[in-house]
C-alpha atoms as an extended CHARMM CRD file, in Angstrom:
* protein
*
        82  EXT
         1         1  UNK       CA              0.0000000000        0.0000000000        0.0000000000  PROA      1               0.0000000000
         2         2  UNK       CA              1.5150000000        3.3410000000       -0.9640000000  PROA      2               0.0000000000
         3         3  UNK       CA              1.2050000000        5.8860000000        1.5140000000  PROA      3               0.0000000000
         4         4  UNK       CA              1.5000000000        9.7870000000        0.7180000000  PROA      4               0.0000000000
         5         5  UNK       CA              0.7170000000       11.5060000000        3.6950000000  PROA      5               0.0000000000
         6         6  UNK       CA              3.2580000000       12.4020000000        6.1240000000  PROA      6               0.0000000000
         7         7  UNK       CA             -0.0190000000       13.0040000000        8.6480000000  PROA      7               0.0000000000
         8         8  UNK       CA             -0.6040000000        8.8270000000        8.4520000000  PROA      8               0.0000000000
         9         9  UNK       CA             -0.4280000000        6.9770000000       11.8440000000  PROA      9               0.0000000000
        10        10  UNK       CA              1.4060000000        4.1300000000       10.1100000000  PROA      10              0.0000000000
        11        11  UNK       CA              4.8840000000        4.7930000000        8.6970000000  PROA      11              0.0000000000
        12        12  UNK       CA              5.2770000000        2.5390000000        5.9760000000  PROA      12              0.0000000000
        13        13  UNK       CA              8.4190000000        1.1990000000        6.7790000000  PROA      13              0.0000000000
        14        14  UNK       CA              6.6750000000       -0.4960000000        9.8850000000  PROA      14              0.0000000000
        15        15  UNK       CA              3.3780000000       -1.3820000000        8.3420000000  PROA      15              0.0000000000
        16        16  UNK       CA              3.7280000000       -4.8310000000        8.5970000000  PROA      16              0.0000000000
        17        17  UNK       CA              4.9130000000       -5.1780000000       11.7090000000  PROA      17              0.0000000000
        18        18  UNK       CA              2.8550000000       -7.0510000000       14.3850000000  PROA      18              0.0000000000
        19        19  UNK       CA              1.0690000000       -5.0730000000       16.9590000000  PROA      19              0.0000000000
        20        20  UNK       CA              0.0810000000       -6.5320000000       20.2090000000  PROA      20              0.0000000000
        21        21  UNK       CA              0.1230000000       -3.7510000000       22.7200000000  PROA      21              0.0000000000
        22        22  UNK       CA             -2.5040000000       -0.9570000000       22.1490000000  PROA      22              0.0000000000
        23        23  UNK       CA             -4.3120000000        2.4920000000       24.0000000000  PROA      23              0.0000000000
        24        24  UNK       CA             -7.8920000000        2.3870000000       23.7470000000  PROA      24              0.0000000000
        25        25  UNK       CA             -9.2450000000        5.5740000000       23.4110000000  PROA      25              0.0000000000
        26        26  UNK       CA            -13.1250000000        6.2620000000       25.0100000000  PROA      26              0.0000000000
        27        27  UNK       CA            -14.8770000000        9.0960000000       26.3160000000  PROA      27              0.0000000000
        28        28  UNK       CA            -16.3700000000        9.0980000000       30.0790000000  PROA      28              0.0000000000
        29        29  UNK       CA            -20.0040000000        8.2470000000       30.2900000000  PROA      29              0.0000000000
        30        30  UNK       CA            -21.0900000000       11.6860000000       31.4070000000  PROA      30              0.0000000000
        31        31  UNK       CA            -19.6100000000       13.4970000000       28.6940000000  PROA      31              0.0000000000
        32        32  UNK       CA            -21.5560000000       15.3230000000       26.0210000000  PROA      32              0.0000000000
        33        33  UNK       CA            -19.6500000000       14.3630000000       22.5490000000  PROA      33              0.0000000000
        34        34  UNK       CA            -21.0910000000       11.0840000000       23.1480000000  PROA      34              0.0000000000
        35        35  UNK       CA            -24.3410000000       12.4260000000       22.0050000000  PROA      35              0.0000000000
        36        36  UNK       CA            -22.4560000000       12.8850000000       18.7220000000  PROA      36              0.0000000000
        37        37  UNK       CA            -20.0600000000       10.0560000000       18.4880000000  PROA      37              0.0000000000
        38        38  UNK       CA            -22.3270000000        7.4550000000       20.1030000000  PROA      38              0.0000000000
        39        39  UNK       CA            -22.0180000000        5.4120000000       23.3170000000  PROA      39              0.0000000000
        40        40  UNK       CA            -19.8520000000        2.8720000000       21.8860000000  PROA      40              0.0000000000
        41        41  UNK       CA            -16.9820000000        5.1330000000       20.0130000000  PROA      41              0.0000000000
        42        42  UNK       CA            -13.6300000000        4.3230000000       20.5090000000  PROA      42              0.0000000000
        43        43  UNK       CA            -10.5480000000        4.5630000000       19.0120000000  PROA      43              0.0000000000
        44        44  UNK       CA             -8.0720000000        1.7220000000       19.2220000000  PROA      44              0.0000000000
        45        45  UNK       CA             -3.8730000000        2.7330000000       18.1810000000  PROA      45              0.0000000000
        46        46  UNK       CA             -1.5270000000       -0.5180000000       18.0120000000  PROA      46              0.0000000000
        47        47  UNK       CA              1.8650000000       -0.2770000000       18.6030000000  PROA      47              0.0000000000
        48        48  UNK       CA              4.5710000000       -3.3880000000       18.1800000000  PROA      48              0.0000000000
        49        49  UNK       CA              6.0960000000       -3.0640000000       21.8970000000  PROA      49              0.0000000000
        50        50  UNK       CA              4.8950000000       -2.4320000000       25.1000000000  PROA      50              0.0000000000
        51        51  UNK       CA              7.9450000000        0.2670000000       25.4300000000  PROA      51              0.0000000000
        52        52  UNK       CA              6.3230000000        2.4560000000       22.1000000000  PROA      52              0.0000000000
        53        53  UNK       CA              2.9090000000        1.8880000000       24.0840000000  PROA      53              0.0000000000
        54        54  UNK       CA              4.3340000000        3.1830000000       27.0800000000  PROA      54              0.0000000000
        55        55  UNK       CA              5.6480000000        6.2540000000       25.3710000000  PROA      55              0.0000000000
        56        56  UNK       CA              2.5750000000        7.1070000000       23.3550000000  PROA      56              0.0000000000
        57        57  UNK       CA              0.5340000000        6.5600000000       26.5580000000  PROA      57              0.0000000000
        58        58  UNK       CA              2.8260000000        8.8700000000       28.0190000000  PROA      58              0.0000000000
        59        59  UNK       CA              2.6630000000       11.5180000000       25.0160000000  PROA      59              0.0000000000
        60        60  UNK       CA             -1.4910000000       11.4620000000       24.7970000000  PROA      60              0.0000000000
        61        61  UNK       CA             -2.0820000000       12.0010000000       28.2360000000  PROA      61              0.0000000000
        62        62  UNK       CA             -0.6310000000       15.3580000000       28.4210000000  PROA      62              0.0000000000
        63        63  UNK       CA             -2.6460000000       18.1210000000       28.1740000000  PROA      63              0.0000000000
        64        64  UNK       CA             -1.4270000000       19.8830000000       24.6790000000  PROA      64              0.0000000000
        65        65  UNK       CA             -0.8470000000       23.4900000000       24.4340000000  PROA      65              0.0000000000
        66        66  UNK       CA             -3.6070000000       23.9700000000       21.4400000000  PROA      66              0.0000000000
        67        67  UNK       CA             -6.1010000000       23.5360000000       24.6160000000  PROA      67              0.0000000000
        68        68  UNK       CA             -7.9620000000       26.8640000000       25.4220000000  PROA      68              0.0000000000
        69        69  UNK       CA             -7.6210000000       27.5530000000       28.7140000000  PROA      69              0.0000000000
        70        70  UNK       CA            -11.2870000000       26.8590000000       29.6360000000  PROA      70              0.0000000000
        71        71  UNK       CA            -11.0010000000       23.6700000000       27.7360000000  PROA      71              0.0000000000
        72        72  UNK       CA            -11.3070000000       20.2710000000       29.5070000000  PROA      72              0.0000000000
        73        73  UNK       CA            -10.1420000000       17.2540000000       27.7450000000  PROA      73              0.0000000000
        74        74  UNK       CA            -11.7730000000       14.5050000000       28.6000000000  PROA      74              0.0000000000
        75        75  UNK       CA            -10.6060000000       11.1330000000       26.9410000000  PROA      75              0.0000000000
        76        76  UNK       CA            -10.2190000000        7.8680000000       29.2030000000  PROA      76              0.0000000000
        77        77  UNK       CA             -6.8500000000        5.8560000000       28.0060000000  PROA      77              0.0000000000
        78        78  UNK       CA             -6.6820000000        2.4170000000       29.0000000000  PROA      78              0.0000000000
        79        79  UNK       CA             -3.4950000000        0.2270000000       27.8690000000  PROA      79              0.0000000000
        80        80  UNK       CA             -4.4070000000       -3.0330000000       26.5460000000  PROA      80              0.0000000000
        81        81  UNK       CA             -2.8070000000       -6.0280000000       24.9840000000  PROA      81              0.0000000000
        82        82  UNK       CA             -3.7930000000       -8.8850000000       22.4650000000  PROA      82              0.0000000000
């Protein structure tokens, strides 16, 4: 598969590496986009090593700069493994 992107999650150098550690990404059951995204939306990102996990764990649960200041985040990370 060609990729031409530089914005893809997968580098294609790595694409066919296996993936058995992963960050599910939910939203908490109070919170509003879930009227818009559903109950059951989730987003799932594999990674080959539990270290990379780690890392990217690590990286998404800070709270970015591009946050307004009255902004809340509000995703729920959860480390998983297949």
């Amino acid at each position: 598969m060609d990729y031409c992107h530089k914005h893809n999650l997968v580098e294609p150098d790595l694409a066919g590496r296996e993936r058995n550690f992963g960050i599910r990404v939910t939203l908490p059951r109070a919170d509003t986009l879930r009227k818009i995204l559903g109950d059951n939306w989730e987003r799932v990102h594999w990674y080959a090593s539990s270290v990379e996990r780690d890392a990217a764990f690590e990286q998404m649960a800070i709270r970015h700069g591009y946050y307004r200041a009255t902004d809340d985040p509000t995703q729920v990370l959860e480390k998983i493994s297949r």
